[in-house]
SEDOGU-116221 format. One record per residue (C-alpha): z, y, x; residue in one letter; residue number from 1. Coordinates in Angstrom, 2 decimals, padded with zeros to 5 digits. Example, Ala and Ser with C-alpha at 12.3 -4.5 7.8 and 13.67 -1.06 7.14 Angstrom:
! residues 2
+---------+---------+---------+------+-----+
!      pz !      py !      px ! code ! pos !
+---------+---------+---------+------+-----+
!  007.80 ! -004.50 !  012.30 !    a !   1 !
!  007.14 ! -001.06 !  013.67 !    s !   2 !
+---------+---------+---------+------+-----+
! end
This chain:
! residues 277
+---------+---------+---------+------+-----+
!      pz !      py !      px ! code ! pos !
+---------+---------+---------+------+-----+
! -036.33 !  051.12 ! -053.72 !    x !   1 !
! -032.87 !  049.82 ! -053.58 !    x !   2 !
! -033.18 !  045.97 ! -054.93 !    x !   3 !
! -030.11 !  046.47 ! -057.51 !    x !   4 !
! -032.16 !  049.95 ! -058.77 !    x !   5 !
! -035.64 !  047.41 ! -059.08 !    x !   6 !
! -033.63 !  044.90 ! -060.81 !    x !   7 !
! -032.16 !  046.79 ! -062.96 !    x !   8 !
! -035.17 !  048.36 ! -064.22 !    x !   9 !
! -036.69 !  045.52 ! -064.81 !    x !  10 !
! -034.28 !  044.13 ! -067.07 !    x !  11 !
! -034.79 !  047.79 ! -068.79 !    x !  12 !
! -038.23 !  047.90 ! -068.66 !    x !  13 !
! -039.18 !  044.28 ! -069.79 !    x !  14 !
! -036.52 !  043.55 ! -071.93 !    x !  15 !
! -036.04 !  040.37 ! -069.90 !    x !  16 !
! -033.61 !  038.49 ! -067.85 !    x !  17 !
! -035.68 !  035.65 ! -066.82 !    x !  18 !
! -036.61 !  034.75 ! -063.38 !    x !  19 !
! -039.96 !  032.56 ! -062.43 !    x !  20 !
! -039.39 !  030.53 ! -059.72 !    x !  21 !
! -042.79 !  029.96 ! -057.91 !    x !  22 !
! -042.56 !  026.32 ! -056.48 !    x !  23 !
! -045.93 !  025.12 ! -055.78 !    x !  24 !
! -046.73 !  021.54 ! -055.80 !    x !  25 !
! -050.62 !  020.93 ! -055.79 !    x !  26 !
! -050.74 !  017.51 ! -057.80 !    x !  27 !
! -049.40 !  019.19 ! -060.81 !    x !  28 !
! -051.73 !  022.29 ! -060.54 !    x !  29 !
! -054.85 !  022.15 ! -062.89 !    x !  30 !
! -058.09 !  019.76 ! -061.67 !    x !  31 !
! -060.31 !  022.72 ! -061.46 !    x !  32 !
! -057.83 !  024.22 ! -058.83 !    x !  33 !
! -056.49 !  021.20 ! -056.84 !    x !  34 !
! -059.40 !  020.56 ! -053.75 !    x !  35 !
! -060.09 !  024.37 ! -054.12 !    x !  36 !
! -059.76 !  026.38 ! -051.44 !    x !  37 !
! -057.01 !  029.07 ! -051.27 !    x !  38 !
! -055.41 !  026.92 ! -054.10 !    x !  39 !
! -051.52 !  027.58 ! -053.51 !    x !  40 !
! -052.40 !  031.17 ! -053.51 !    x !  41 !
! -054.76 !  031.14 ! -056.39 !    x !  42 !
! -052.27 !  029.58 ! -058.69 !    x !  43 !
! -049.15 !  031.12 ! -058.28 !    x !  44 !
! -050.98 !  034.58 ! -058.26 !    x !  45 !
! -052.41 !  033.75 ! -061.75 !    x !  46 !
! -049.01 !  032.56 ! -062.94 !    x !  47 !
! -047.76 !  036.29 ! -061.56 !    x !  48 !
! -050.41 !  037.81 ! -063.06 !    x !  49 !
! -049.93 !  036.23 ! -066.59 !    x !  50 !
! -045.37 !  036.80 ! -066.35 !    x !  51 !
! -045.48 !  039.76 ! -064.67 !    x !  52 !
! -044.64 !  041.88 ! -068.01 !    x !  53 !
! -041.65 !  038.85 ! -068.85 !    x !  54 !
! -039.78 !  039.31 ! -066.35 !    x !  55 !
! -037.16 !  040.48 ! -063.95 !    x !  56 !
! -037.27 !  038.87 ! -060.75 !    x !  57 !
! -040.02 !  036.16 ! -059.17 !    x !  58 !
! -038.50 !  033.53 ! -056.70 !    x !  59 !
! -041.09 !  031.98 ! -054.01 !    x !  60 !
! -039.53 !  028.71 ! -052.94 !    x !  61 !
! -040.21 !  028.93 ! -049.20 !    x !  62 !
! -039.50 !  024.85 ! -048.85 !    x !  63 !
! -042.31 !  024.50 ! -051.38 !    x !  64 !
! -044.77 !  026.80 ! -049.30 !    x !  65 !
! -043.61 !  025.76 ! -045.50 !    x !  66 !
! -044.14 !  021.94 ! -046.44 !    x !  67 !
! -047.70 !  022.81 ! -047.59 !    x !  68 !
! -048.42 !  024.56 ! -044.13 !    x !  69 !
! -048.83 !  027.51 ! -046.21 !    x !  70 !
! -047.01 !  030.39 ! -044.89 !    x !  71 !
! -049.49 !  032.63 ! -044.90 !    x !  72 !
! -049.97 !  032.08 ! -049.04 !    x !  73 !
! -046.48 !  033.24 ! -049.30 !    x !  74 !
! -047.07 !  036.44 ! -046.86 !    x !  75 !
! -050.06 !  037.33 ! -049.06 !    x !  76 !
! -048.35 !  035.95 ! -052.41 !    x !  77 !
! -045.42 !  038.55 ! -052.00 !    x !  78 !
! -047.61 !  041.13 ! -050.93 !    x !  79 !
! -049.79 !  040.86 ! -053.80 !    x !  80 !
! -047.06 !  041.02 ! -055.92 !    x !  81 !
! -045.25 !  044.36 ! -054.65 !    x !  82 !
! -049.29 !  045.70 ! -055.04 !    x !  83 !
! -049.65 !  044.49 ! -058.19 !    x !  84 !
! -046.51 !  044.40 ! -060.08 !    x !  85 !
! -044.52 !  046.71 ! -058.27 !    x !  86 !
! -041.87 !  046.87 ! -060.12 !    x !  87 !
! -040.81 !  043.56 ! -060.18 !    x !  88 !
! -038.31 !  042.81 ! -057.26 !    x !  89 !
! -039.03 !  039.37 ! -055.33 !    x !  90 !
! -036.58 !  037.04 ! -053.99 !    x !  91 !
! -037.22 !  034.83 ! -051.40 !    x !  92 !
! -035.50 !  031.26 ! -052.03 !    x !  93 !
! -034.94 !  030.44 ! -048.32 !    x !  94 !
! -031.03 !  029.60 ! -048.39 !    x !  95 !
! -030.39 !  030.57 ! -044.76 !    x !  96 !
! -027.07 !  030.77 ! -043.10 !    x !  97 !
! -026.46 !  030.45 ! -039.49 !    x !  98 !
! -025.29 !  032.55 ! -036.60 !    x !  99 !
! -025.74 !  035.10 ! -033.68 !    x ! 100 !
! -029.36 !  036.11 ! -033.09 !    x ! 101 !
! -030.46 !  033.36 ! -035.12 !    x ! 102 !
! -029.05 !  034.75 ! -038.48 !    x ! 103 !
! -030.80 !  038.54 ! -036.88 !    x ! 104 !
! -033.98 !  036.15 ! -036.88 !    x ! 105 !
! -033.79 !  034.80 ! -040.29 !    x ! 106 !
! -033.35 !  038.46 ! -041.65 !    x ! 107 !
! -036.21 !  039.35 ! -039.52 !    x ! 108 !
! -038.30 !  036.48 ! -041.41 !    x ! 109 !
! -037.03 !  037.63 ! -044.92 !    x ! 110 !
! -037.34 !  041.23 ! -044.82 !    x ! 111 !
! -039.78 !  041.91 ! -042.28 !    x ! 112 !
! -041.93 !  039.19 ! -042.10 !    x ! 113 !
! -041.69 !  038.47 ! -045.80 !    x ! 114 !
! -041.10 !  041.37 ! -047.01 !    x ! 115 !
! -038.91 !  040.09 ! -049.76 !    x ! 116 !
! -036.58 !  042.27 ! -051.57 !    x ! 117 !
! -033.75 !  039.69 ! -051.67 !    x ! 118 !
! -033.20 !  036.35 ! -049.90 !    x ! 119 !
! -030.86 !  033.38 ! -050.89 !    x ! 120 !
! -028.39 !  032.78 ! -048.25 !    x ! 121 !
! -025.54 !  030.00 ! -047.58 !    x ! 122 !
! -022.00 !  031.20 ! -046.95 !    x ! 123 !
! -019.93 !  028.20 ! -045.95 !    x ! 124 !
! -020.86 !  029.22 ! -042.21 !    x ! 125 !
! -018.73 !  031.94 ! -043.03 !    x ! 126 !
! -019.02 !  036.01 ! -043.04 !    x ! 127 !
! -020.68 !  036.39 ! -039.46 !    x ! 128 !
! -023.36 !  033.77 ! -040.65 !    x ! 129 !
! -024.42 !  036.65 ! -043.78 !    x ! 130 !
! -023.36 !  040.16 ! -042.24 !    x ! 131 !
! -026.78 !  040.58 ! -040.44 !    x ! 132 !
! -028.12 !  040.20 ! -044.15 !    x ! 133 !
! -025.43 !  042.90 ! -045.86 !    x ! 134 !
! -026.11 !  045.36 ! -043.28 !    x ! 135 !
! -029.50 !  045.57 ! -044.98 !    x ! 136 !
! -028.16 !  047.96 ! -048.01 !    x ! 137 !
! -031.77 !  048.31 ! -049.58 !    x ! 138 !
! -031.60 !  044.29 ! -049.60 !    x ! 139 !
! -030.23 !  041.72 ! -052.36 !    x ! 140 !
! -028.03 !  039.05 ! -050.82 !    x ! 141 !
! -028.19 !  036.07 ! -053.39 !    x ! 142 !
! -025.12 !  033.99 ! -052.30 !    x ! 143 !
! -024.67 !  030.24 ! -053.08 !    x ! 144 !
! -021.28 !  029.79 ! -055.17 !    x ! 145 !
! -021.37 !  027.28 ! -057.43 !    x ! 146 !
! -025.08 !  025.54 ! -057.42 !    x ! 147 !
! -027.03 !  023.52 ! -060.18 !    x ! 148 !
! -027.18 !  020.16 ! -058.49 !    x ! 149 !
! -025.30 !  017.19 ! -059.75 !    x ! 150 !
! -023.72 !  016.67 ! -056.77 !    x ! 151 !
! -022.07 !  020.39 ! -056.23 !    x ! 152 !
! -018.28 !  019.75 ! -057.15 !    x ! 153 !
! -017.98 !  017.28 ! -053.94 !    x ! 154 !
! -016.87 !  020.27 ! -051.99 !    x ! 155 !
! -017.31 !  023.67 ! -053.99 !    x ! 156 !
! -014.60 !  022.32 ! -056.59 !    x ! 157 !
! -012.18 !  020.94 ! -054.17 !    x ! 158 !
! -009.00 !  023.09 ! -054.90 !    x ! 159 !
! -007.85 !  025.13 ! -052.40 !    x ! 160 !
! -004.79 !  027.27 ! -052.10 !    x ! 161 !
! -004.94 !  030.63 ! -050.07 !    x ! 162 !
! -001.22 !  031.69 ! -048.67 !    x ! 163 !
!  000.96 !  032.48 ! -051.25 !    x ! 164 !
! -001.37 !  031.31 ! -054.21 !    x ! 165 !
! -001.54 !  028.50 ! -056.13 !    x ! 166 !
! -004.35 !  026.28 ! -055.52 !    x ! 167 !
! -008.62 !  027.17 ! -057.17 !    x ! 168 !
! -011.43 !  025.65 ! -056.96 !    x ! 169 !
! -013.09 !  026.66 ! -053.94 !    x ! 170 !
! -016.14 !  028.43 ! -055.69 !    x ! 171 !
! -013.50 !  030.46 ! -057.44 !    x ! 172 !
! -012.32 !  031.56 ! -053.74 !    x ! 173 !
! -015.83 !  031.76 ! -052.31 !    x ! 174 !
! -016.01 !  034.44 ! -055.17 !    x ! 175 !
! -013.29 !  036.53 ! -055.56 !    x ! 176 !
! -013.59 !  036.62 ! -051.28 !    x ! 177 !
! -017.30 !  038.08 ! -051.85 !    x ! 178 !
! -016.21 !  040.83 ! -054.94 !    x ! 179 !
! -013.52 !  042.06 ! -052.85 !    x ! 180 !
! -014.69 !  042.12 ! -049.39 !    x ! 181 !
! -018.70 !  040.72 ! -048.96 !    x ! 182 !
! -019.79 !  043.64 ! -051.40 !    x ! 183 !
! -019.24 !  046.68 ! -049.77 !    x ! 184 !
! -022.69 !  047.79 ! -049.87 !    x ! 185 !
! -023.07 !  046.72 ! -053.58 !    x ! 186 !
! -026.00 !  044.09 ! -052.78 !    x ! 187 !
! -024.24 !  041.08 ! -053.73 !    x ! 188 !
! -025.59 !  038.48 ! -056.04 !    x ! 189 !
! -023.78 !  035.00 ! -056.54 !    x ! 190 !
! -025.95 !  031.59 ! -057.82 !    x ! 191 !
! -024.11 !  030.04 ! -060.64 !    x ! 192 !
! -025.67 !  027.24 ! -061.92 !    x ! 193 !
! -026.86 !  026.91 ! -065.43 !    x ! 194 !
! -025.36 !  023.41 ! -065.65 !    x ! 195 !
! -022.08 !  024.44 ! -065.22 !    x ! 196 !
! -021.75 !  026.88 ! -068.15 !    x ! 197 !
! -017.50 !  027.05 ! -068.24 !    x ! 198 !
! -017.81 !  027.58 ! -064.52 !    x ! 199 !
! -020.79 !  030.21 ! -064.76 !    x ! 200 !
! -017.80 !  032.54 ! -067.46 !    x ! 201 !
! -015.24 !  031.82 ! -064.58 !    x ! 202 !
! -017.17 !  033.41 ! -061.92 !    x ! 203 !
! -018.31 !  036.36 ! -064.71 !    x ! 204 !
! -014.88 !  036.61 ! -065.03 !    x ! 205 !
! -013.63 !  037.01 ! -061.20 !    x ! 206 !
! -016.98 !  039.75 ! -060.16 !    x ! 207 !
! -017.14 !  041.82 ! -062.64 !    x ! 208 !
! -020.54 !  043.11 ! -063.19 !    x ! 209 !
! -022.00 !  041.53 ! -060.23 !    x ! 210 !
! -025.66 !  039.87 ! -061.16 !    x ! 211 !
! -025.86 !  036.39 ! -061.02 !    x ! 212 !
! -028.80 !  034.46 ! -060.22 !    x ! 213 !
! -028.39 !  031.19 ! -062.67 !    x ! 214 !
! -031.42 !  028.32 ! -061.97 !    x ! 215 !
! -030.85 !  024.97 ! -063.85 !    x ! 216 !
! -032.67 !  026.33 ! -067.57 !    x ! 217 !
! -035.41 !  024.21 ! -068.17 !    x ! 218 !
! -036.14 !  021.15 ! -066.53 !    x ! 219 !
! -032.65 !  020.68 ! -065.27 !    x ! 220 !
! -031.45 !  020.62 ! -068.71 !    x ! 221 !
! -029.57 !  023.81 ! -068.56 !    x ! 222 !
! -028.02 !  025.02 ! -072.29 !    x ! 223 !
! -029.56 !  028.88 ! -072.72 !    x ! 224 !
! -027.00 !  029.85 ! -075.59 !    x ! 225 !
! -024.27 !  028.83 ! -072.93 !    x ! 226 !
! -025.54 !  030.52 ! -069.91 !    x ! 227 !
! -026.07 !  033.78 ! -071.99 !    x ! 228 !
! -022.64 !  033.41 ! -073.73 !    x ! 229 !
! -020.70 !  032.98 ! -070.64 !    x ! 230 !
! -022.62 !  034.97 ! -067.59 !    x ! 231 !
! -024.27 !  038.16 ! -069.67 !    x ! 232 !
! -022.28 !  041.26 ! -068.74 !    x ! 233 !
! -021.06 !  043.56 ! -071.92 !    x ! 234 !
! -024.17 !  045.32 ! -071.59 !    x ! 235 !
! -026.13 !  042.06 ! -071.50 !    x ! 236 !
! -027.31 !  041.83 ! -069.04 !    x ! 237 !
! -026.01 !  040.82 ! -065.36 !    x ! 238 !
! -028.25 !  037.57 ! -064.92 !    x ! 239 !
! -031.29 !  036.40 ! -063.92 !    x ! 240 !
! -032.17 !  033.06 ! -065.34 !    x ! 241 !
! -034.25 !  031.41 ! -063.89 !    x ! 242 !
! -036.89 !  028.55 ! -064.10 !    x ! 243 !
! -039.62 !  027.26 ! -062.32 !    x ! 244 !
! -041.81 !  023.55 ! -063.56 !    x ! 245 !
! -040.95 !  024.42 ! -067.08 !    x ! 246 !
! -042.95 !  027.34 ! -066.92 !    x ! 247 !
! -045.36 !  026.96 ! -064.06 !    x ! 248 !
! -046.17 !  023.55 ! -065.35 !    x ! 249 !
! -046.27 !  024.35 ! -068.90 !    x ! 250 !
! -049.76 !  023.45 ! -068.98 !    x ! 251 !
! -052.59 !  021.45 ! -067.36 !    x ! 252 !
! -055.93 !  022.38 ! -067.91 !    x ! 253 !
! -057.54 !  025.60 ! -066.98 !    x ! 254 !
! -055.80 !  027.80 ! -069.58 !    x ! 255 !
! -052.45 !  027.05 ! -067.48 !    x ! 256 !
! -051.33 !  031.08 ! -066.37 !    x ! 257 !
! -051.68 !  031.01 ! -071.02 !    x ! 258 !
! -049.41 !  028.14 ! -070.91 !    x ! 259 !
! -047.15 !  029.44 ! -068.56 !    x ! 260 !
! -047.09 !  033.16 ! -069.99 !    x ! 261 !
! -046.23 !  031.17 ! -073.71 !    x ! 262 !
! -043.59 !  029.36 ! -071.90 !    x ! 263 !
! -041.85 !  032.63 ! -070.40 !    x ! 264 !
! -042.25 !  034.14 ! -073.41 !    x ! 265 !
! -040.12 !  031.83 ! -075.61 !    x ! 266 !
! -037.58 !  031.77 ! -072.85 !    x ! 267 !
! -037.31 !  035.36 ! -072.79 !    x ! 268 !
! -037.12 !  035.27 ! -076.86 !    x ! 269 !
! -034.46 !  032.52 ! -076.14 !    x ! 270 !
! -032.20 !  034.67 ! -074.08 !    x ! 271 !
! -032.89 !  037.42 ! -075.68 !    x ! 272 !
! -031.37 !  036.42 ! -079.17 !    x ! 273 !
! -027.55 !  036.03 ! -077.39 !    x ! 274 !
! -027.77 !  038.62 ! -075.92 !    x ! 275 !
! -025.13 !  041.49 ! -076.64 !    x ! 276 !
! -027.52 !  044.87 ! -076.91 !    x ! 277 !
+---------+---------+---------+------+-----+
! end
């Protein structure tokens, strides 16, 4: 299925638009599951297991995975996830962007290796760097615009002025460039960062109903009301908000996949009641 169509549903189906990110980090995981064998894989499958019903999208982190020499947990963690909870589209948080047969490579890792049904990409390589990854129509192409980090206006709010126009913000550019031309195929998702809410309704503004992928909720300190408010769509929906320690870390002891499940409930509940429906 088409990754807009699984998306989509979801957002029907579980009357949610939030996003777990899976970043594994062993030291916080439970004691019980720390030395065990198998442990990256045991705990973010119980963390799927208790969501699966919240929400719209999960996000592996591959960083989080590769540094743990545990590539093969992610192979078998997105597997288990399109046999378990097959309607829930996965996104693989990889942020590649480079060129020639490498960029055919990094697709090949995504959506063949992987089997994702989206990957985050970089686009300031420019449009060769992501074509490879547009071609694929079935595919969601989660495109960095304006990110979460503190550091993010250094360059993608440095204004620039396209011939015969009066200067933007570059992230405004980046955009409006992707809407009009990058989107052919309609698989286009932007990440808008839930710390920059007025910028988050700028971008709504420019794409239309393009979904946006918003981290930041959470943990970075992201405002909810504001991210609903300015990115939902009329219909709202549009977004997939998403969070990762606040929820995967919600608790400690073995009743953590509760803890986490109570955790992406109240977010969902959060979103939920600014929504327009």
């Amino acid at each position: 299925m088409h990754f807009m169509q699984s998306l989509q549903q979801a957002w029907a189906r579980n009357d949610s638009l939030v996003c777990v990110g899976l970043d594994p980090e062993p030291a916080k995981f439970p004691a019980h599951l720390r030395d065990a064998p198998d442990a990256v894989f045991a705990f973010c499958s119980a963390i799927v297991d208790a969501t699966a019903d919240l929400v719209c999208a999960f996000k592996p982190q591959f960083a989080h995975f590769a540094a743990l020499r545990a590539e093969d947990a992610l192979e078998r963690l997105i597997a288990y996830i399109h046999d378990r909870h097959p309607g829930v589209p996965v996104i693989l948080d990889a942020k590649r962007g480079d060129i020639g047969s490498t960029a055919q490579h990094y697709v090949h890792e995504a959506f063949e290796r992987y089997r994702a049904d989206a990957v985050t990409v970089n686009p300031y390589l420019g449009r060769d760097a992501v074509q490879p990854f547009l071609d694929h129509a079935d595919k969601g192409v989660i495109i960095l615009c304006h990110t979460s980090n503190p550091g993010a206006g250094d360059l993608q709010d440095l204004p620039v002025a396209e011939p015969g126009g009066a200067p933007r913000p570059l992230y405004q550019h980046l955009a409006a460039r992707i809407a009009r031309d990058w989107n052919a195929r309609g698989n286009c998702v932007l990440v808008v960062g839930a710390t920059w809410p007025e910028q988050l309704g700028q971008v709504r503004a420019i794409v239309g109903q393009m979904p946006l992928l918003v981290p930041g909720v959470g943990a970075q300190g992201g405002d909810v009301e504001a991210v609903v408010r300015q990115g939902q769509t009329a219909d709202g929906d549009g977004l997939m908000v998403s969070s990762s320690r606040a929820i995967l870390y919600a608790g400690h002891d073995a009743d953590f996949a509760q803890a986490a499940r109570a955790a992406a409930r109240q977010l969902r509940e959060s979103i939920n009641h600014f929504r327009n429906k």
